[in-house]
N, C-alpha and C positions, 0 to 999 in steps of 0.2 A: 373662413366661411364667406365674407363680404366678396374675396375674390371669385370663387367659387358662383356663388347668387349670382355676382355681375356677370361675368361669362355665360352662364346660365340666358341669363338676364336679357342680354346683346341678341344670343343667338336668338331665343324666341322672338325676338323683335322682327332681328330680321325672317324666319320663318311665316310671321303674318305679313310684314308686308309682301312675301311672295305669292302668301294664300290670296292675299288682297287686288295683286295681280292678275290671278287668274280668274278671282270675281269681277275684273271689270272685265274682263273678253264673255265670260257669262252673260254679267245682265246686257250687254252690251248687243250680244246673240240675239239674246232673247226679245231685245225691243225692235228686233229688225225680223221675228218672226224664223228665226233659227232654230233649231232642236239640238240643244244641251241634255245629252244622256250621260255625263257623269264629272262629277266635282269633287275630287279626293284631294286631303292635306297626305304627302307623304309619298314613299313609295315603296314596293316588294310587297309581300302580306301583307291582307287586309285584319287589320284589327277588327271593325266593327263598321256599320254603314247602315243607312236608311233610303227608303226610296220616296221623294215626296212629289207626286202628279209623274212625268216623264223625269224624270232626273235623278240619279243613284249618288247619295252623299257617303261621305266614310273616311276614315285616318288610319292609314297604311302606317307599318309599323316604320321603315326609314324615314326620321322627319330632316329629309335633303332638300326637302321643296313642297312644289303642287302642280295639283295640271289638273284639265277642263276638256272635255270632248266634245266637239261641236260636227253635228253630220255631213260629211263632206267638203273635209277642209280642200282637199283637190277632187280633180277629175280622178284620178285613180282609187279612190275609196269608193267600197262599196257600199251600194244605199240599199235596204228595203224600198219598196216598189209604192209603199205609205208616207215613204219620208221624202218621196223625189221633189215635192215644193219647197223641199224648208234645206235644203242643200244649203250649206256657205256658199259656194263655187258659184253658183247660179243668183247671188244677189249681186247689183250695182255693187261698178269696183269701190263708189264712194262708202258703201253700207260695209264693204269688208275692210277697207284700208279703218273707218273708226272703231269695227272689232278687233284688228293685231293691234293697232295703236292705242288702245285703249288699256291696256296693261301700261305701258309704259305711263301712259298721262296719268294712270293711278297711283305707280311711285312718284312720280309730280307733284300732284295732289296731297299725297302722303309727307311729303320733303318738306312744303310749304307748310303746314299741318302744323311739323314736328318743329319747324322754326318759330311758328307762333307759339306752341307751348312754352318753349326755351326762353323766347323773350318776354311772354307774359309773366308764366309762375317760375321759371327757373331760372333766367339773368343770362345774358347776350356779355361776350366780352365789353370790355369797357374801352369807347374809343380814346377817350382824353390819355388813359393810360398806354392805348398801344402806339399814339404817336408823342408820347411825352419823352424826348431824346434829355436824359439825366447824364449825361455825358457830359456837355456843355455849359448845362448850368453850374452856380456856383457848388460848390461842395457839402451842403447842406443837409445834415440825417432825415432821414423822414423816419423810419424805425431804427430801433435798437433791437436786437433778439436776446432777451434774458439769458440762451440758455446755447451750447453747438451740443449734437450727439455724441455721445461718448463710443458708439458703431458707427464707423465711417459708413457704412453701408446705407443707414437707418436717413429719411428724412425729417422726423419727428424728435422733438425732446421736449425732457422735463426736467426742474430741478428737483421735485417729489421725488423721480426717478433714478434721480445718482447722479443724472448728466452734467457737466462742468458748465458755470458760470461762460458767456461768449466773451472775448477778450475785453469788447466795446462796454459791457457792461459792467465787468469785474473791474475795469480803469473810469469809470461813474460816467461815460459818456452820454447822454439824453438824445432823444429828437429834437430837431432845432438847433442843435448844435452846430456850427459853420468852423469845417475844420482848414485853418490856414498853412501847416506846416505839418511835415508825417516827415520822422527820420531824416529833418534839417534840408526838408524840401519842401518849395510854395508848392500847394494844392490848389490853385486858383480856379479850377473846373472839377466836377465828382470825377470824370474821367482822368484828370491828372492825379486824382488819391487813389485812384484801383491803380491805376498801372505800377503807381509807390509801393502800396499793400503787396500786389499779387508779386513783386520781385524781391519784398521783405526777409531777411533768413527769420526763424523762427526762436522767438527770444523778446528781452527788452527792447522797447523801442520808444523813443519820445512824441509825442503830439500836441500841437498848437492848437486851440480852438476857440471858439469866442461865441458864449450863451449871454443874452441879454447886457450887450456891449461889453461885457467882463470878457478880456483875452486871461486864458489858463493855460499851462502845459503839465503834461502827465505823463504820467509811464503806462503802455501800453503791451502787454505781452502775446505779441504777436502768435501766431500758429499757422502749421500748413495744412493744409486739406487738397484732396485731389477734386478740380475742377475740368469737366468732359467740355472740351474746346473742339469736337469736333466739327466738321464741314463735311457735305457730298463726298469730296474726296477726298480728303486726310479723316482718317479718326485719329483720335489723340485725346488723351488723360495725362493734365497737369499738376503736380503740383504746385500748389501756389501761397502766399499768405492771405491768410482769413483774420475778418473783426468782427462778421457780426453782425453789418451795416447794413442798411439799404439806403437810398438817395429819396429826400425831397419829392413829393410824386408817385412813391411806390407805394407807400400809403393808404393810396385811391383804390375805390372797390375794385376787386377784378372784373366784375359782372355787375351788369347792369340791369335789373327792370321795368318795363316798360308799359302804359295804359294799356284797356283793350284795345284804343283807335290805332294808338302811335306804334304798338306790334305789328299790327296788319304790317305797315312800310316798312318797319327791320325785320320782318318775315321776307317780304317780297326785297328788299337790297339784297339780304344775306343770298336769296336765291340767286341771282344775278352773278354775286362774285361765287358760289359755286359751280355755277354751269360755266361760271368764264373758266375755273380750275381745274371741273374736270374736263373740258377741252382740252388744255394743257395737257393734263395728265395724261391725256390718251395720245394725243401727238407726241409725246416722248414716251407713250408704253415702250414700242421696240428697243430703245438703248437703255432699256432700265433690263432684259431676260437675260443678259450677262452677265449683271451685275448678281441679280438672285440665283446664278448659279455659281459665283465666285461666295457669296455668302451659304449656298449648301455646303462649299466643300470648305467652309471656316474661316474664308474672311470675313471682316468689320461689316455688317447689316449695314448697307446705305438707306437712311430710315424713307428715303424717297421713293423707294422699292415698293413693287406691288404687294398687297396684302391680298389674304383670303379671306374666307369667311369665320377660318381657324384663327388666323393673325388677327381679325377686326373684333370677334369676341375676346379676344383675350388680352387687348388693350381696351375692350370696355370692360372685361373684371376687374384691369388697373386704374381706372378712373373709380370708379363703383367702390374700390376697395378705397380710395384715396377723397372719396366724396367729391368728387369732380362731376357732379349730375350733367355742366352744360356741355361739357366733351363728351359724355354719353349721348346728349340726344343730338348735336352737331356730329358726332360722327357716324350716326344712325342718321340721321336726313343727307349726308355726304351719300352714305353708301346706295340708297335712295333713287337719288337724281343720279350715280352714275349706271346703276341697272337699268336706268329708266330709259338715259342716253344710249349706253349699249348695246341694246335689245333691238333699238332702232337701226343699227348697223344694216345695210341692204347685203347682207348676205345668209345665206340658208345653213342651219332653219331655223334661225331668229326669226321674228315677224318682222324686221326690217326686210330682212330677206322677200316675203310671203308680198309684204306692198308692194318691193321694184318689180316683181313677178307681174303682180295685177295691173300696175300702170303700164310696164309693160306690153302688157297684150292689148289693152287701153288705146295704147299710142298706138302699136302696131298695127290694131284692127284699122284705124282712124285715117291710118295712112297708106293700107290698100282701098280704101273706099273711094279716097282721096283720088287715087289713081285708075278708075277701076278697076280693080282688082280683086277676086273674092276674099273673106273673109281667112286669114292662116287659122282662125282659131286659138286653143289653149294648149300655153308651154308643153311642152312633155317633159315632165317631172323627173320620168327616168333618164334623162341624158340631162342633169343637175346630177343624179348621185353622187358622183363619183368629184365634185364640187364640194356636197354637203359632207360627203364622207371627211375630205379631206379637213376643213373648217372645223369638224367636231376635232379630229384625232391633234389636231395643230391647237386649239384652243384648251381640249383636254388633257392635251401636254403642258401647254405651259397652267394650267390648276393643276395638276398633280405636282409641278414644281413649286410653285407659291406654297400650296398645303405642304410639301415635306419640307421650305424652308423657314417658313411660320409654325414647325414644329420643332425643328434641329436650331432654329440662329433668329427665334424673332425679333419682330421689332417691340420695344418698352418704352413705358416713359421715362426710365432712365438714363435714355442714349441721346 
């Protein structure tokens, strides 16, 4: 059920912020004297709708989206002969470029929003922990885990629940504990006792350790478990030996919360390393559509690989189902900023698209005057077609490929 809700959950999220998109080209119309004759969530049949002053609201039954109708988004639409002032077309280019762009600065808005909540009521990773390199340091426990799953599968256990004693505990290990020797080898660094542990065979095995200057040694019954080693480009499941353990430092919260002042600036940081990412990620979209098509036909998910909106709900039901709230709303302020980025692309019929149009003519009018030369006037829309056409069928190809391989080979969080 939890996962179920969460999926649920994700998707309605992301559904308002599209509705939220199309409210900002709305009022955004509307303060520059524009006519909005209709604001629907949704598409195909209409469920139900109201009309309030000039404006038709309503929730079509497909909830895939939303869209806003403003009179005369081109010269090619026709106008009642009532509506010819309140055209789009016919306002300053600067009054139309903050109407297309105005959806996008609303997922902006929206991203920054969602980061503030995160770090306010719901906890921001925690930095001390994600650069605290336990590798290095001495070999020191910071937890012991009472208990391993008796379902390898399972991330959770109990001993209420049948599940076996974890090795570390069942041999009286503690946090605090600084372990010097594992199976008649110095552990001088935590990273020199995993590498001991993880080549362990499964069985007895001795360890040196030293709690409140008392050196001890014990028996320790080792075990293996399968540990996911993989990388971009190897996947790979190990088995390895397991204690139980975690290092000095792990300890530390995962999440962090923060005042209402000191959120504002890990709102606005966290923004920053997102738009630096999803830059990245769009400069490496193209070598990543081969990869989502080696994973349709049943290779290893590279989890670097584009998601949909099918994949990103249904790693928010595995967060949701796993009480992960901050990965819920960081990967909902992710998905955010990069529609918001996207949309901005100067090709048709994104509104990216719609601004290089208008500066276009912009520049171009600016520079026959320059010359004298009469006015060219506005684009013809129709020798774009065959542009737009292409850019839809090219982009709706690769979402239909995302969606049937975040259906057949998603990505989880257990990869």
């Amino acid at each position: 059920m939890a996962y179920t809700g969460g999926i649920l959950l994700f998707a309605l999220g992301i559904l308002i912020s599209v509705a939220l998109h199309e409210a900002g080209h709305m009022f955004s119309a509307r303060a520059f004297g524009m006519k909005v004759t209709r604001f629907f969530i949704g598409f195909g049949p209409t469920l139900f709708s109201f009309r309030r002053k000039e404006t038709e609201y309503g929730l079509k039954a497909i909830p895939a989206g939303a869209f806003v109708s403003i009179v005369g988004m081109t010269p090619l639409d026709e106008v009642a002969p009532e509506d010819e002032s309140r055209v789009f077309w016919k306002r300053p280019v600067w009054k139309r470029t903050i109407v297309l762009a105005a959806g996008s600065l609303t997922h902006f808005v929206l991203g920054v929003v969602l980061l503030y909540i995160t770090a306010v009521f719901v906890g921001l990773p925690n930095p001390e922990r994600a650069s605290y390199d336990a590798s290095k340091e001495p070999a020191v426990l910071g937890t012991v885990n009472e208990c391993v799953p008796a379902n390898p599968d399972s991330v959770n256990c109990s001993l209420a629940n049948g599940d076996p004693k974890s090795p570390a505990a069942a041999a009286g290990l503690e946090p605090g504990d600084r372990i010097i020797t594992f199976a008649g080898q110095n552990t001088p660094t935590y990273g020199e006792l995993v590498t001991q542990v993880r080549k362990s065979p499964a069985g007895p095995t001795e360890v040196t350790y030293v709690r409140d200057g008392v050196t001890t040694t014990a028996t320790i019954t080792v075990v293996r478990r399968n540990l996911d080693i993989s990388t971009t480009d190897t996947p790979k499941v190990q088995e390895v030996g397991f204690l139980g353990v975690a290092p000095k430092g792990s300890d530390a919260p995962l999440t962090v919360t923060y005042g209402p002042v000191d959120g504002v600036g890990q709102a606005f940081d966290y923004t920053g390393q997102i738009f630096a990412g999803t830059f990245r990620a769009i400069a490496n979209f193209p070598e990543k559509i081969p990869k989502l098509w080696d994973a349709l036909m049943g290779q290893e998910r590279d989890p670097e690989t584009p998601v949909s909106v099918v994949g990103a709900s249904r790693i928010g039901g595995e967060v949701v189902e796993r009480g992960i709230w901050p990965i819920f709303f960081l990967l909902l302020a992710n998905l955010n900023f990069f529609i918001g980025v996207f949309n901005l692309f100067p090709l048709l019929p994104l509104d990216g698209g719609h601004i290089a149009i208008a500066w276009f003519e912009k520049v171009r009018s600016w520079w026959a005057a320059k010359r004298g030369k009469p006015d060219p006037g506005r684009v013809d829309y129709t020798k774009l077609l065959p542009i737009t056409y292409a850019v839809v069928l090219i982009f709706g190809g690769i979402t239909l490929l995302t969606v049937a391989t975040d259906i057949i080979n998603p990505i989880t969080l257990t990869r």
